[in-house]
N, CA and C atoms of all chains as a GROMACS GRO file, in nm:
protein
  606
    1UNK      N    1   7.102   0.738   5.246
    1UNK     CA    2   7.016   0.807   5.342
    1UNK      C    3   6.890   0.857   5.272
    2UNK      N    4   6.775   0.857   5.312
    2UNK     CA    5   6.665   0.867   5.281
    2UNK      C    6   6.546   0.986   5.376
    3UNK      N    7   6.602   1.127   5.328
    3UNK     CA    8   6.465   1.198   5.391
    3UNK      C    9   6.334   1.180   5.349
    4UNK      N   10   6.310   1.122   5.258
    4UNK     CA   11   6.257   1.148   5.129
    4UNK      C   12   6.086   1.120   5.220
    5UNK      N   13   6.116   1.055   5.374
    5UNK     CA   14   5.974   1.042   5.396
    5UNK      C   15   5.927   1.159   5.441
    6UNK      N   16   5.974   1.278   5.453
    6UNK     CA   17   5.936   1.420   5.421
    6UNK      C   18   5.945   1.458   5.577
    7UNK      N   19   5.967   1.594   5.604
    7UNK     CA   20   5.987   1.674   5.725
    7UNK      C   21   5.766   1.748   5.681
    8UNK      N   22   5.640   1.715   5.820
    8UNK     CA   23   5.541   1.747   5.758
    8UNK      C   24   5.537   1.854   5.853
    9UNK      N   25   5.540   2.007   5.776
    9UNK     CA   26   5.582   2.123   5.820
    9UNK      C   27   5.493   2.185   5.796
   10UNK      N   28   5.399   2.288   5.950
   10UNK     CA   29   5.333   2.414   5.828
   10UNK      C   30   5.362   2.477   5.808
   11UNK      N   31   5.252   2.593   5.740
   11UNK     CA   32   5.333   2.748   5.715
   11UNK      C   33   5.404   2.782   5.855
   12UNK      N   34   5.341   2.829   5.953
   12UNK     CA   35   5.401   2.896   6.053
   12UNK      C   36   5.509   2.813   6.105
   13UNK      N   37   5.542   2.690   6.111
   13UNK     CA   38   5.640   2.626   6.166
   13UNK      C   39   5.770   2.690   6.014
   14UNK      N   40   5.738   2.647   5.908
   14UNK     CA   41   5.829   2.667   5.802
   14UNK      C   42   5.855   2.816   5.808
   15UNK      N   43   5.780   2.863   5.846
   15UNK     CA   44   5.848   3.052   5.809
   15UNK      C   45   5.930   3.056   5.935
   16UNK      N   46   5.892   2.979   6.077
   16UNK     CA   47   5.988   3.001   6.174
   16UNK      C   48   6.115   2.948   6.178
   17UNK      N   49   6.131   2.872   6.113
   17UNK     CA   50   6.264   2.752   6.088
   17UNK      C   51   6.356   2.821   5.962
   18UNK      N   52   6.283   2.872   5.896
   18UNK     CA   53   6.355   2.976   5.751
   18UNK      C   54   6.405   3.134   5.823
   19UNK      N   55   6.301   3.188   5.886
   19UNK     CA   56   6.350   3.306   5.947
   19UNK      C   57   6.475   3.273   6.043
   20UNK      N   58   6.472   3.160   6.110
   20UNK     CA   59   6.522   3.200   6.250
   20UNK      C   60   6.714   3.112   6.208
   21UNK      N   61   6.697   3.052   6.089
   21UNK     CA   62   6.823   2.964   6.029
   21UNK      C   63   6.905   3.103   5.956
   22UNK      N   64   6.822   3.183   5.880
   22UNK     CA   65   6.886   3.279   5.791
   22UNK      C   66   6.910   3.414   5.934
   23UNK      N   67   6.815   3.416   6.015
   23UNK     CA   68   6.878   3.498   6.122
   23UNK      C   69   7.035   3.462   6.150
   24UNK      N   70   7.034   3.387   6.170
   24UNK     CA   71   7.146   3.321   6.259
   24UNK      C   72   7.227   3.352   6.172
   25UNK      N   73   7.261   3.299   6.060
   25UNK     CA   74   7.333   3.312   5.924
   25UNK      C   75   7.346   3.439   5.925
   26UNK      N   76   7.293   3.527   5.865
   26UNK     CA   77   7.334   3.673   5.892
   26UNK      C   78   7.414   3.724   5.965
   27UNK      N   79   7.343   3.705   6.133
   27UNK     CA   80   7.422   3.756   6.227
   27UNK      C   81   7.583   3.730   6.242
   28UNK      N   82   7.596   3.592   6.217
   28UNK     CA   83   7.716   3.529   6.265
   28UNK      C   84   7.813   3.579   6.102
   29UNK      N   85   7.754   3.638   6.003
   29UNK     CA   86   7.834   3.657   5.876
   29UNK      C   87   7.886   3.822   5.908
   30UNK      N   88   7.793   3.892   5.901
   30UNK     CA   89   7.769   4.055   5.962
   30UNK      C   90   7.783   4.134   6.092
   31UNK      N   91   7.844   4.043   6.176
   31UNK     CA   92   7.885   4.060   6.308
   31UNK      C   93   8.010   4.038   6.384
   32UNK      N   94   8.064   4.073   6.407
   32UNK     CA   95   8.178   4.007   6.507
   32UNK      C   96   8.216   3.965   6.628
   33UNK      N   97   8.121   4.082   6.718
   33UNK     CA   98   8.140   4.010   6.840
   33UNK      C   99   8.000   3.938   6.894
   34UNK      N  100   7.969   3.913   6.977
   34UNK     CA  101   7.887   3.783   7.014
   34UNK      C  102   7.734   3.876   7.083
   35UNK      N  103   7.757   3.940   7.139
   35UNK     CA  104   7.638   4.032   7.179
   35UNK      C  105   7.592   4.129   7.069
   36UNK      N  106   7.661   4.134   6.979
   36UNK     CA  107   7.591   4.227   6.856
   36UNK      C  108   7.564   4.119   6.750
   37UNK      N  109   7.590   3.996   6.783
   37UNK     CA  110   7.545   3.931   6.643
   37UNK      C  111   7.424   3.878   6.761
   38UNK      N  112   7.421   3.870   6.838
   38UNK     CA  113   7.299   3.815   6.930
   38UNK      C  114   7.183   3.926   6.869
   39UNK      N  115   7.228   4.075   6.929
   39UNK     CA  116   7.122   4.140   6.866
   39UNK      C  117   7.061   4.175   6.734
   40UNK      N  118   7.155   4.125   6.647
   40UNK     CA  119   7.095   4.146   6.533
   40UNK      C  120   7.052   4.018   6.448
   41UNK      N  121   7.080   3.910   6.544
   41UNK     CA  122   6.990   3.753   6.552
   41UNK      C  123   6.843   3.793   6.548
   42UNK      N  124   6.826   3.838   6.666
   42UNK     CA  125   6.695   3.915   6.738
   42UNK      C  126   6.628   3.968   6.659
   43UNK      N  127   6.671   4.093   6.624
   43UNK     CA  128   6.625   4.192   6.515
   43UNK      C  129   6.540   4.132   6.433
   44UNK      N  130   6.683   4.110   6.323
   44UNK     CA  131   6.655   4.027   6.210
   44UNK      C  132   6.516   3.932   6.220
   45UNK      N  133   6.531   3.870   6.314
   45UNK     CA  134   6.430   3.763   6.356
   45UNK      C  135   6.268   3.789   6.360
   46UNK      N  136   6.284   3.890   6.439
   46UNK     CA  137   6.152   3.994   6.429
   46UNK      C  138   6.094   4.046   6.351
   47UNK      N  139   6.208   4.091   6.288
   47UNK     CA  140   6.190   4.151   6.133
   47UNK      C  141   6.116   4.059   6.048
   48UNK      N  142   6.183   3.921   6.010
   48UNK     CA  143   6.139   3.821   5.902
   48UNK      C  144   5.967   3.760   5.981
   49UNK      N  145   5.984   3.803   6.097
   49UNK     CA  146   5.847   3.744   6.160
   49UNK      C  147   5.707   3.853   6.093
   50UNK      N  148   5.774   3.973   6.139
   50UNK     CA  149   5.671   4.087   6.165
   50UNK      C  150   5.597   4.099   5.999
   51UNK      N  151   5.723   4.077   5.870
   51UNK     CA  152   5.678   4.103   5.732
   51UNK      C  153   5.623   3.978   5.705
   52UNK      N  154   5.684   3.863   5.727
   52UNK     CA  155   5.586   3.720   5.674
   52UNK      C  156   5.460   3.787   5.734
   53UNK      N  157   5.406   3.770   5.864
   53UNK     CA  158   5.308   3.782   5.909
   53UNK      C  159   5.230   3.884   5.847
   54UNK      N  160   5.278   4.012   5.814
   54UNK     CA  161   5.206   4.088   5.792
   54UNK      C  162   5.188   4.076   5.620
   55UNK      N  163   5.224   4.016   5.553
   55UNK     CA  164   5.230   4.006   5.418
   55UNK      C  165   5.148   3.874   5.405
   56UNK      N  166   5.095   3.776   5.516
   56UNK     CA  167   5.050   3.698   5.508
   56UNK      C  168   4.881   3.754   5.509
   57UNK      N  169   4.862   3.847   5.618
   57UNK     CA  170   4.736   3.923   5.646
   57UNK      C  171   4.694   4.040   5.519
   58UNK      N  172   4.821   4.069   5.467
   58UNK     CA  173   4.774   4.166   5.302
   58UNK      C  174   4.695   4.058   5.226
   59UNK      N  175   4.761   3.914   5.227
   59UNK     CA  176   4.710   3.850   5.095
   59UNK      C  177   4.537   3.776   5.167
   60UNK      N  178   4.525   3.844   5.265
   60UNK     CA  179   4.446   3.737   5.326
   60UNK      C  180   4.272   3.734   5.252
   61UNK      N  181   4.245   3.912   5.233
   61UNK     CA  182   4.123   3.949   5.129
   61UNK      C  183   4.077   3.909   5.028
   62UNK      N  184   4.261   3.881   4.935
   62UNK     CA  185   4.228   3.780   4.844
   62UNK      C  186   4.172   3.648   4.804
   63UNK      N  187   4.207   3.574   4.976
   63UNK     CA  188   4.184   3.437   4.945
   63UNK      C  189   4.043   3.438   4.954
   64UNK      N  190   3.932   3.527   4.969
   64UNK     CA  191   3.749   3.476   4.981
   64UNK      C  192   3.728   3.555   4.884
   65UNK      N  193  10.278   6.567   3.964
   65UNK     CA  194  10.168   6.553   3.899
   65UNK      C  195  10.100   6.398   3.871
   66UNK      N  196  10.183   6.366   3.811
   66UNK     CA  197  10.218   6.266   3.716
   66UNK      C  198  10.197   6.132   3.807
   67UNK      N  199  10.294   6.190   3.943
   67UNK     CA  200  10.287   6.088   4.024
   67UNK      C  201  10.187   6.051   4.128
   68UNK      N  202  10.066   6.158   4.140
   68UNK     CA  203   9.978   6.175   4.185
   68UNK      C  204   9.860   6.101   4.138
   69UNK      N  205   9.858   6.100   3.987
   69UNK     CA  206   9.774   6.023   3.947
   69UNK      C  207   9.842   5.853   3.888
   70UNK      N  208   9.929   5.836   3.875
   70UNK     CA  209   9.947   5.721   3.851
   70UNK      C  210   9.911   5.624   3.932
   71UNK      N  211   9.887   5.510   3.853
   71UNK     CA  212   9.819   5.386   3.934
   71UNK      C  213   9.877   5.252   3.930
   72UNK      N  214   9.929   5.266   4.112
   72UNK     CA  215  10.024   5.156   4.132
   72UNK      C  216  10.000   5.011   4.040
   73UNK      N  217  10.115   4.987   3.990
   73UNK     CA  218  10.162   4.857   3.950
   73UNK      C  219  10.102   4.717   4.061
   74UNK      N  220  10.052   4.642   4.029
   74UNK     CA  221  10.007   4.493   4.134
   74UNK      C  222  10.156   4.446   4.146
   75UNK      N  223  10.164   4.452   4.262
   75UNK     CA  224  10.314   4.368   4.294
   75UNK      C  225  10.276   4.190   4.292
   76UNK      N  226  10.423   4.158   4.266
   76UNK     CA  227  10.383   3.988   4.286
   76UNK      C  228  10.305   3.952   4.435
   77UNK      N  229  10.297   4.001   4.473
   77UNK     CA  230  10.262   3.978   4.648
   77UNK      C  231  10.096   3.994   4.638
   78UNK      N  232  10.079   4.158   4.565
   78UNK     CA  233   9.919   4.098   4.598
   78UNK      C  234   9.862   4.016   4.491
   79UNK      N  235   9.947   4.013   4.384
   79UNK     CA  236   9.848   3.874   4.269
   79UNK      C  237   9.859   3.802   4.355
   80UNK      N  238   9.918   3.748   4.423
   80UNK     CA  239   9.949   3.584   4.464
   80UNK      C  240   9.837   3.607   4.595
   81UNK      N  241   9.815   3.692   4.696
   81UNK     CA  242   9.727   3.722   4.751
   81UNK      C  243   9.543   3.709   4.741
   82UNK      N  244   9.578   3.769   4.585
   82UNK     CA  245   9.455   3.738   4.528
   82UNK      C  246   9.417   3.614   4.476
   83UNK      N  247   9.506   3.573   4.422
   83UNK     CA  248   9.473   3.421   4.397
   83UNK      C  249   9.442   3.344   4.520
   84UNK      N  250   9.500   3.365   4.623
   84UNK     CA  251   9.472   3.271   4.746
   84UNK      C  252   9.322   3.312   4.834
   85UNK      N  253   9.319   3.427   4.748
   85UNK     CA  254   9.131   3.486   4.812
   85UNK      C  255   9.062   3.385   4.755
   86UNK      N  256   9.065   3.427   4.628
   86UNK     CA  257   9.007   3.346   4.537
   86UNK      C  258   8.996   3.215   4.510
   87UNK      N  259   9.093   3.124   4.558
   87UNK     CA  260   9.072   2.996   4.608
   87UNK      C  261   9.009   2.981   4.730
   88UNK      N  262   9.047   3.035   4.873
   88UNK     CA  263   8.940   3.052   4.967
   88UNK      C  264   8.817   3.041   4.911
   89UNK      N  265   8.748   3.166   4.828
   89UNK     CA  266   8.648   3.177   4.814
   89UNK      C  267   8.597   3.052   4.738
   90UNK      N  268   8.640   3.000   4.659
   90UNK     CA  269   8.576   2.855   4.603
   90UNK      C  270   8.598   2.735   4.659
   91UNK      N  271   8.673   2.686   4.771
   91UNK     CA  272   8.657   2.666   4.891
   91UNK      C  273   8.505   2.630   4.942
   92UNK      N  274   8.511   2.768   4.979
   92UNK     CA  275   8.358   2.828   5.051
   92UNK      C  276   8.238   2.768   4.986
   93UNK      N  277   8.230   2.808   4.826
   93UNK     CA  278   8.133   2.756   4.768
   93UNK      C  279   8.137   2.596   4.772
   94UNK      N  280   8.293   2.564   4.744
   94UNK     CA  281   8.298   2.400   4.705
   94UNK      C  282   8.209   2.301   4.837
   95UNK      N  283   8.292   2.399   4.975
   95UNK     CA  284   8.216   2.298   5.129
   95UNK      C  285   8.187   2.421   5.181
   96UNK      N  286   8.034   2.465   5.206
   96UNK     CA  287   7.984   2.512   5.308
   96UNK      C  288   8.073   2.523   5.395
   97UNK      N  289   8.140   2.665   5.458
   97UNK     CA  290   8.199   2.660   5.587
   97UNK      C  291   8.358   2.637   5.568
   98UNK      N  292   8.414   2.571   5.458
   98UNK     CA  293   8.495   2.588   5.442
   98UNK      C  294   8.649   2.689   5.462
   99UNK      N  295   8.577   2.807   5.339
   99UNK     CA  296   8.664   2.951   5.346
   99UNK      C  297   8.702   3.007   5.513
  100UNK      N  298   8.559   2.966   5.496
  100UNK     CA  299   8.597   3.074   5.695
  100UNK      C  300   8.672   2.980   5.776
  101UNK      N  301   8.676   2.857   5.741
  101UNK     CA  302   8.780   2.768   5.820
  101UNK      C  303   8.910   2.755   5.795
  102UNK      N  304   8.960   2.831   5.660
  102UNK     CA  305   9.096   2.826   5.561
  102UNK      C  306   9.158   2.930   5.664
  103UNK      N  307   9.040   3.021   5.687
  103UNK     CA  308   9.069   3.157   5.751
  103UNK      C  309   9.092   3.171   5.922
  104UNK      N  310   9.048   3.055   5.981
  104UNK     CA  311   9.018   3.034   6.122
  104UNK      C  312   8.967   3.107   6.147
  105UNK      N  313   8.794   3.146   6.089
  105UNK     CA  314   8.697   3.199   6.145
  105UNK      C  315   8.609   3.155   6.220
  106UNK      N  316   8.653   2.999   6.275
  106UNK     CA  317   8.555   2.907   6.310
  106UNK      C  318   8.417   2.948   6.334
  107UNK      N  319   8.410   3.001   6.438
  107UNK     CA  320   8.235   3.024   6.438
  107UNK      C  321   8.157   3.078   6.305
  108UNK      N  322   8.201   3.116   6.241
  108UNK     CA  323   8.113   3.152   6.115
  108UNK      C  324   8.150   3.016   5.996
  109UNK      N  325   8.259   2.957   6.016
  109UNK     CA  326   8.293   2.828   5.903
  109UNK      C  327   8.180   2.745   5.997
  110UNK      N  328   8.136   2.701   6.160
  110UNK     CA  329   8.032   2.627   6.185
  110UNK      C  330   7.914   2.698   6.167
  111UNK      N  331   7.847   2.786   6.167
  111UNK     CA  332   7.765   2.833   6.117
  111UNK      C  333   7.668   2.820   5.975
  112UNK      N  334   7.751   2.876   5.910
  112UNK     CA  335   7.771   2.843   5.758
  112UNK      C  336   7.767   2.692   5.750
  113UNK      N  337   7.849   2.596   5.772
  113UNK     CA  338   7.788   2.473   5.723
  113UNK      C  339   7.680   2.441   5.797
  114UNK      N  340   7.632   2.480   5.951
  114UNK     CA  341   7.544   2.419   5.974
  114UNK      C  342   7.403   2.449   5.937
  115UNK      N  343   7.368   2.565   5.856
  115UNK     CA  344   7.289   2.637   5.861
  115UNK      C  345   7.218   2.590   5.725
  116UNK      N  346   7.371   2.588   5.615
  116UNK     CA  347   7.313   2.570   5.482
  116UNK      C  348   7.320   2.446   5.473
  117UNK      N  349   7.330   2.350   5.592
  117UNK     CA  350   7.332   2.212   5.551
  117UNK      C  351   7.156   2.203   5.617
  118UNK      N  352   7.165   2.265   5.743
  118UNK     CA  353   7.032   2.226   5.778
  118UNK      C  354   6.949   2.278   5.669
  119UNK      N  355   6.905   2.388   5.583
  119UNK     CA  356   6.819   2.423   5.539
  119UNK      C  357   6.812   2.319   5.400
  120UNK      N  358   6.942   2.242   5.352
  120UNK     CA  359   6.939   2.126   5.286
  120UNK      C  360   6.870   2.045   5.327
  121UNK      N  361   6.882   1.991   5.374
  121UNK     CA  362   6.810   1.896   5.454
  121UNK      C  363   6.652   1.891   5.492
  122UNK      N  364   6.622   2.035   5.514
  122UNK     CA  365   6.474   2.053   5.553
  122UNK      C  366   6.383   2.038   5.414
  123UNK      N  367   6.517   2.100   5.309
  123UNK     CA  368   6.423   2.068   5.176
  123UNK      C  369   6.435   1.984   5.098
  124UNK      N  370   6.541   1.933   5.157
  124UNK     CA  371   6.511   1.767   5.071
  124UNK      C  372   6.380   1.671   5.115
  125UNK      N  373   6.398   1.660   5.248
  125UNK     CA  374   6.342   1.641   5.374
  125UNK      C  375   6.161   1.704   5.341
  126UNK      N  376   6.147   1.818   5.259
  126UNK     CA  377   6.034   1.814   5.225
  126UNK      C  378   5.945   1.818   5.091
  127UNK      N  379   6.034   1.788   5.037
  127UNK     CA  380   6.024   1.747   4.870
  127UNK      C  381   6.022   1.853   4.823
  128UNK      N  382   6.092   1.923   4.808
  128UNK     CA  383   6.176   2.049   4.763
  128UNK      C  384   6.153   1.991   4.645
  129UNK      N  385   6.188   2.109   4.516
  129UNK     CA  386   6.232   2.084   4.376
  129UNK      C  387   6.418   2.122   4.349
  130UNK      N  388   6.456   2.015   4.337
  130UNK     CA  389   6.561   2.032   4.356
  130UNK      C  390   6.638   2.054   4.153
  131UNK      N  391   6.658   2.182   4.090
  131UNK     CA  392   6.597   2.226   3.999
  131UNK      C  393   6.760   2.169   3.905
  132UNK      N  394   6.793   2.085   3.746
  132UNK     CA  395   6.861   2.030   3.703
  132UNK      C  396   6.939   2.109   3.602
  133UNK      N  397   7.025   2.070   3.558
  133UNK     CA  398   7.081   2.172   3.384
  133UNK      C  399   7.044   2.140   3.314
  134UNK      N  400   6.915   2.068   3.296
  134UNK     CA  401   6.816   2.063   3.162
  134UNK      C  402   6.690   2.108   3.190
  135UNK      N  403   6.668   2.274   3.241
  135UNK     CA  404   6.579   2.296   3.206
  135UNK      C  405   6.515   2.354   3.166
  136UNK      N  406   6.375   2.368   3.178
  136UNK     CA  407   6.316   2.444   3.008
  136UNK      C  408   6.317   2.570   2.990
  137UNK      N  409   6.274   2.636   3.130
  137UNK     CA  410   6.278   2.811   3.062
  137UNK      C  411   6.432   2.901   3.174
  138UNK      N  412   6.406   2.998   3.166
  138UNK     CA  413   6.520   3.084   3.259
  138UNK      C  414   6.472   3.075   3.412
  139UNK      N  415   6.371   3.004   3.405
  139UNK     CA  416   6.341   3.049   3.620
  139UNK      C  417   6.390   2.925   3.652
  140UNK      N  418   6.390   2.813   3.580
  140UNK     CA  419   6.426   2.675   3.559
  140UNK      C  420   6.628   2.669   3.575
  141UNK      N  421   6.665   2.758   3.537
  141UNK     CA  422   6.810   2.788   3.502
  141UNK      C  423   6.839   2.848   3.591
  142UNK      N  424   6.753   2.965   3.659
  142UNK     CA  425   6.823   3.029   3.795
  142UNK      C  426   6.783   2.936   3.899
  143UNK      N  427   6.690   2.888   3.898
  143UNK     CA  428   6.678   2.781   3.994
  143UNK      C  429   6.790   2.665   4.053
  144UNK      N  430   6.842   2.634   3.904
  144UNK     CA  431   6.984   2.550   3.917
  144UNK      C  432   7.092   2.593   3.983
  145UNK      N  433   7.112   2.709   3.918
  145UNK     CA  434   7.212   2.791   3.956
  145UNK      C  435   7.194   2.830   4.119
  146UNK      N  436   7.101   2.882   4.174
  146UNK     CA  437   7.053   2.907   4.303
  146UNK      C  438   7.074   2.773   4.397
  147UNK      N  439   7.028   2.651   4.325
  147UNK     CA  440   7.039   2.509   4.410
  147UNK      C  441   7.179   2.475   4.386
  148UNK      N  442   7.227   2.529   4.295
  148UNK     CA  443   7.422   2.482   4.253
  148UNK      C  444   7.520   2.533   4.385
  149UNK      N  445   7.430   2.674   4.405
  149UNK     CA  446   7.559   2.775   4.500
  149UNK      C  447   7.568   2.687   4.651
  150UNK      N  448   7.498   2.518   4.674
  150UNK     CA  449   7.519   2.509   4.756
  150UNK      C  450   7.671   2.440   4.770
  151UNK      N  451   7.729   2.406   4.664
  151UNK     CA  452   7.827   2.299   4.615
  151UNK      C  453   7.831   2.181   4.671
  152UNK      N  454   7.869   2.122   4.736
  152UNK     CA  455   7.883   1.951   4.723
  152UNK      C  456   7.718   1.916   4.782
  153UNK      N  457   7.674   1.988   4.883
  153UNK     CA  458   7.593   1.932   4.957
  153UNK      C  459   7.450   1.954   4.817
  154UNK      N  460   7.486   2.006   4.737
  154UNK     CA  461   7.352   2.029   4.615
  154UNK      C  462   7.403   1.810   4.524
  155UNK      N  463   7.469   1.743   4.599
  155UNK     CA  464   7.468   1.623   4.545
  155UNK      C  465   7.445   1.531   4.624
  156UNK      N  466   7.460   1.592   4.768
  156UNK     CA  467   7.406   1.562   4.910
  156UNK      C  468   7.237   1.514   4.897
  157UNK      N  469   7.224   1.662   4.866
  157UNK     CA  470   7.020   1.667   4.846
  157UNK      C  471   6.970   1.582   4.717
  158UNK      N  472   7.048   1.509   4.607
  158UNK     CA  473   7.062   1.474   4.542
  158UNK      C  474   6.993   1.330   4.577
  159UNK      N  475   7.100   1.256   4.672
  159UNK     CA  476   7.112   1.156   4.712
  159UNK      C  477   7.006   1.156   4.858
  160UNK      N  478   6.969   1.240   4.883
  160UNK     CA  479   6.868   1.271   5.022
  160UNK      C  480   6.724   1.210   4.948
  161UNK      N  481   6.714   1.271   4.848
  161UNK     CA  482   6.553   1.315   4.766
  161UNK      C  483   6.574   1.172   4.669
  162UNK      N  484   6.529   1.073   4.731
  162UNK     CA  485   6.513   0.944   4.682
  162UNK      C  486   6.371   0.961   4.593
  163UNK      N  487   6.285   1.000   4.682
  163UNK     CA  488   6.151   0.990   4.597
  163UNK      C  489   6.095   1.105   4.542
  164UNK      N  490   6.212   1.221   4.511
  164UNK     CA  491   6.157   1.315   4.413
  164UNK      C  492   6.089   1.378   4.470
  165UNK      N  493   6.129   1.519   4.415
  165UNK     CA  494   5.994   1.633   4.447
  165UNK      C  495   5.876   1.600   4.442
  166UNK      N  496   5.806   1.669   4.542
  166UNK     CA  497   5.666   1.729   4.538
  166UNK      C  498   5.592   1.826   4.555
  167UNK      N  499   5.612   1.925   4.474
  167UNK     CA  500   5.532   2.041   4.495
  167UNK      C  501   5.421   2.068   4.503
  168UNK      N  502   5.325   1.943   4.491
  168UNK     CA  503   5.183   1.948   4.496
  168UNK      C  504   5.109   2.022   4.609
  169UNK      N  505   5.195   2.018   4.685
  169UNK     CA  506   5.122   2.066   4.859
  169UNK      C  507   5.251   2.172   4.885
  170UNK      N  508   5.207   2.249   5.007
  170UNK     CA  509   5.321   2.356   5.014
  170UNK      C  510   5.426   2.333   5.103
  171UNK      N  511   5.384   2.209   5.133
  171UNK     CA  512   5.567   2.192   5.270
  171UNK      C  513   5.667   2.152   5.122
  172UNK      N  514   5.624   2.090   5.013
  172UNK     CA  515   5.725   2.098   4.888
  172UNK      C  516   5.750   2.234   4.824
  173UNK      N  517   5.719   2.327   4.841
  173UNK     CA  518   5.670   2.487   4.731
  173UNK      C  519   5.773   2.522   4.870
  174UNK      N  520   5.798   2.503   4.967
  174UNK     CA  521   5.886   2.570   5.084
  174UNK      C  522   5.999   2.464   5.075
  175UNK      N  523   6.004   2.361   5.045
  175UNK     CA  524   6.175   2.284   5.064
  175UNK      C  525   6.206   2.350   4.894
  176UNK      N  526   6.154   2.388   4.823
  176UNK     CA  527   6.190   2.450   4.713
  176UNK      C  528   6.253   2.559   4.730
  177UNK      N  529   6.237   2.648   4.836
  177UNK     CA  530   6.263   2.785   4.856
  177UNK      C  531   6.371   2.728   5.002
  178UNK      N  532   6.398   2.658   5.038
  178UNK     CA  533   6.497   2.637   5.133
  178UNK      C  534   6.622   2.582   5.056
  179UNK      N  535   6.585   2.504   4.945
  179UNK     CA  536   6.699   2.461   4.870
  179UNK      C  537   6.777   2.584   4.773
  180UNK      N  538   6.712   2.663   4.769
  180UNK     CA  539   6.727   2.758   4.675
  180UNK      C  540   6.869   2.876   4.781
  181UNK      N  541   6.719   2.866   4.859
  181UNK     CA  542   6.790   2.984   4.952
  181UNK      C  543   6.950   2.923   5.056
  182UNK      N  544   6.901   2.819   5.042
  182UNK     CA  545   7.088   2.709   5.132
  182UNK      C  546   7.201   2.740   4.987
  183UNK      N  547   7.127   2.767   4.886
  183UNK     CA  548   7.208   2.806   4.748
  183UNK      C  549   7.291   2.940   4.760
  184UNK      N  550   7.194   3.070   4.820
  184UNK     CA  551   7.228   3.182   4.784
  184UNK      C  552   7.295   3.196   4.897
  185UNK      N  553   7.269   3.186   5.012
  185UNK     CA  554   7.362   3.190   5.101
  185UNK      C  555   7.472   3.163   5.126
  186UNK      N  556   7.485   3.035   5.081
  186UNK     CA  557   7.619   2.988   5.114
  186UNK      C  558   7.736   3.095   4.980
  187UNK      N  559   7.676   3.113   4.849
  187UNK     CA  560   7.734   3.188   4.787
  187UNK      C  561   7.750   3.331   4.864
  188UNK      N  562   7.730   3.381   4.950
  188UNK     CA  563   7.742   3.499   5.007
  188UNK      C  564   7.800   3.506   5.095
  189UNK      N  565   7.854   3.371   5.190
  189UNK     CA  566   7.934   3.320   5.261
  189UNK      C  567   8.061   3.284   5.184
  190UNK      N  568   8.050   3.225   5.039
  190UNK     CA  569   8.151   3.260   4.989
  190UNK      C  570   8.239   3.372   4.956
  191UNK      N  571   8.141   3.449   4.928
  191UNK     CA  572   8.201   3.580   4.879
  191UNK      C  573   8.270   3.644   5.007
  192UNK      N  574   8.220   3.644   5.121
  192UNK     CA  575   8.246   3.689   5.232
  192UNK      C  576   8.354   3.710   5.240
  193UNK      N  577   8.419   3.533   5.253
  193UNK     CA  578   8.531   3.472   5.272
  193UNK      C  579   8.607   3.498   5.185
  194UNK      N  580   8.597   3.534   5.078
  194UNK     CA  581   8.654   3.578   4.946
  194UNK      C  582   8.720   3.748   5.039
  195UNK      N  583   8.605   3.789   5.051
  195UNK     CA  584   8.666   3.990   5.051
  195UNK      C  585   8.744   3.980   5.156
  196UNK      N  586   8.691   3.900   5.266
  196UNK     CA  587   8.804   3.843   5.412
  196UNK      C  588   8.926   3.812   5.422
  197UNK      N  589   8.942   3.687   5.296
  197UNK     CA  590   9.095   3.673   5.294
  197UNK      C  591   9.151   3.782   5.208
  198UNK      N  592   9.064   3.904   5.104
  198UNK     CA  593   9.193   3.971   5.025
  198UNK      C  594   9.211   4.123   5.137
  199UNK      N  595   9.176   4.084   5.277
  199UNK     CA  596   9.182   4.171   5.418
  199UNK      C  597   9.072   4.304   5.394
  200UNK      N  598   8.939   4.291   5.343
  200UNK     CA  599   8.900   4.356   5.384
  200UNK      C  600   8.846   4.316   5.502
  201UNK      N  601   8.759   4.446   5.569
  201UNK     CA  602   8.653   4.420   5.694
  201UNK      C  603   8.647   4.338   5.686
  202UNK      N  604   8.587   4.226   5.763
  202UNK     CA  605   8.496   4.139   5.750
  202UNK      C  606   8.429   4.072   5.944
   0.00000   0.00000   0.00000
């Protein structure tokens, strides 16, 4: 099998596919029943959104 | 007094207990999803493999550096170790990544950090499964 012709991903697609895989992962590890791992799917989710994003806009001065 | 502070003896029951955590738990590491399936945790044994297989996949899939035991400095070595914790499927991405990393551009600098991270996870899913079967919480 051969991925090798590459998944062509950007940043914002790749931080959403990393946040929202390790959400899930979390929830379903740290949770037990199904409406609290839902919400802390959510959370979590928001969470990894709100700091990429905003850690993306800290470095942003630097780049000019 | 005496008997207040003394500290119970391990009966044969929980060594053998522990040993069977402890195989669970390498299990877990050996197949993604595994442990929690030894355990009939199903939804978290599908989870767990599907999660750290997909994030395999995305970084093989994007020319990840998929990092070896020959290499040169210590970030090179945790790197291995980090891409190791995925166990079988780190020979999976092996056989995925025909044409080798590329980190030149950043969809490779991110299947680097997905391979890494399908590493640490699934080790934490091991462990999970590890504290699970010796009955703690989980």
């Amino acid at each position: 099998m051969n991925v090798g012709m590459g998944f062509k991903l950007n940043h914002l697609q790749s931080m959403l596919l990393f946040a929202l895989l390790i959400s899930i992962a979390f929830g379903f590890l740290s949770r037990r029943r199904p409406i609290d791992r839902v919400k802390y799917i959510v959370w979590s989710l928001f969470l990894f959104l709100l700091i990429g994003v905003g850690i993306g806009w800290a470095m942003y001065p630097f780049s000019h | 007094m005496a008997d207040e502070t003394a500290v119970q003896a391990a009966t044969p029951q929980d060594s053998r207990k522990e040993t069977i955590a402890f195989a669970i738990g390498v299990a877990g590491w050996f197949v993604p999803g595994l442990g929690h399936a030894l355990l009939k945790m199903w939804g978290r044994a599908v989870m767990c493999f599907l999660t750290v297989g997909v994030l395999v996949i995305l970084g093989a899939g994007m020319r990840g550096n998929l990092f070896s035991s020959s290499g040169n400095d210590a970030f090179d070595t945790l790197g291995f170790l980090a891409d190791l914790g995925t166990g079988t499927f780190y020979l999976a991405a092996r056989s995925f990544e025909t044409n080798g990393a590329d980190v030149s551009h950043a969809g490779g600098d991110y299947g680097t950090r997905f391979l890494a991270t399908a590493g640490v996870l699934n080790l934490l899913a091991a462990l999970h499964s590890y504290e699970a079967a010796r009955g703690r919480k989980a």
